[in-house]
C-alpha positions in Angstrom: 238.0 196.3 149.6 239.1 195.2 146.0 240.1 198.9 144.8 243.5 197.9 143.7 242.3 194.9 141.4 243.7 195.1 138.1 242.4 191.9 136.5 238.6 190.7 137.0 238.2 187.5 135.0 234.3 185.7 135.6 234.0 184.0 132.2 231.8 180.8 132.4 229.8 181.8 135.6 226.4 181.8 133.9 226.0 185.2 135.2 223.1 187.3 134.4 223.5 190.4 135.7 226.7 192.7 137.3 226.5 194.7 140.0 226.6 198.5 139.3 228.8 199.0 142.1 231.2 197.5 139.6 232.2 201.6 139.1 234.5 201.3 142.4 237.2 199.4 141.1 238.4 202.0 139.6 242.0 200.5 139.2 240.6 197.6 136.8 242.2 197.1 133.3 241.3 193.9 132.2 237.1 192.7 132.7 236.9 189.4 131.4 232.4 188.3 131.2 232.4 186.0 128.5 229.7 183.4 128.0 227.8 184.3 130.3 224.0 185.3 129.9 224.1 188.9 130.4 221.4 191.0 128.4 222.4 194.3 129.8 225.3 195.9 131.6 225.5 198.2 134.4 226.4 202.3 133.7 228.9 201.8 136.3 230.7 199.8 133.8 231.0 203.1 132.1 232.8 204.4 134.9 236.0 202.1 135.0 238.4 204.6 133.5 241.3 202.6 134.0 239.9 199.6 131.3 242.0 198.6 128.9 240.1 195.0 127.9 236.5 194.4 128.4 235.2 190.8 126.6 231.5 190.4 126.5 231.9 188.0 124.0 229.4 185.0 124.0 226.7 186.4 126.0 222.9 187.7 125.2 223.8 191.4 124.6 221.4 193.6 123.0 222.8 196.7 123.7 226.1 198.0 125.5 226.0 201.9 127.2 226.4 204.0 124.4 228.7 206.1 127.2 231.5 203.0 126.9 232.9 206.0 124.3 234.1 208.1 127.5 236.3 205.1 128.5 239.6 206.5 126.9 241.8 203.8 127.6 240.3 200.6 126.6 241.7 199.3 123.7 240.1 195.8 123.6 236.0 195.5 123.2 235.3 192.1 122.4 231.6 191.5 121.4 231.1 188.5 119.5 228.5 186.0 119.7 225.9 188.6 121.1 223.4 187.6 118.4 220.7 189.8 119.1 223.3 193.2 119.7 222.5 196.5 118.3 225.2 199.0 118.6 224.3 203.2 117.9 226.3 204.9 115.3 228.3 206.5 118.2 229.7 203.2 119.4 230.1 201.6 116.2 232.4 204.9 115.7 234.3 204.1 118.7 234.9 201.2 117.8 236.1 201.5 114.7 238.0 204.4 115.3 239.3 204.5 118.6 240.0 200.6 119.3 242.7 198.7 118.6 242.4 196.0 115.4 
């Protein structure tokens, strides 16, 4: 079992999709996806309450779980390049309230 990883780092996998049983590393801080080709992520990602960095950047994003709010440690959500991404008011809040610059 992995549920003392801290650092999860899968950039340039050409991924498409992440398990929801992603929620069980509950000790993860750092989730590195970037360029990849997710389009959606899991609710379990919601769940990681330990984050402190999540990078989505350069994927196919449209949308990211508007419940990412109730993660209150991250401090790093890096979305760029996700052409097509529509946050809600509530996450564009987050982010420019709670995160760091």
């Amino acid at each position: 079992k992995l549920i003392n990883l801290e650092e999860l780092l899968l950039e340039n996998n050409k991924l498409i999709s992440i398990p929801g049983n992603i929620s069980s590393l509950s000790n993860l801080k750092i989730l590195g996806l970037s360029a990849n080709r997710l389009t959606t992520l899991p609710e379990g990602i919601t769940q990681l309450s330990s984050l402190k960095t999540l990078n989505l950047g350069h994927n196919k994003l449209n949308s990211v779980p508007e419940n990412i709010i109730n993660l209150t440690n991250l401090k790093y959500l890096i979305l760029t390049e996700n052409n097509n991404l529509h946050l809600s008011p509530t996450v564009l809040d987050f982010a420019n309230t709670r995160l760091a610059d």
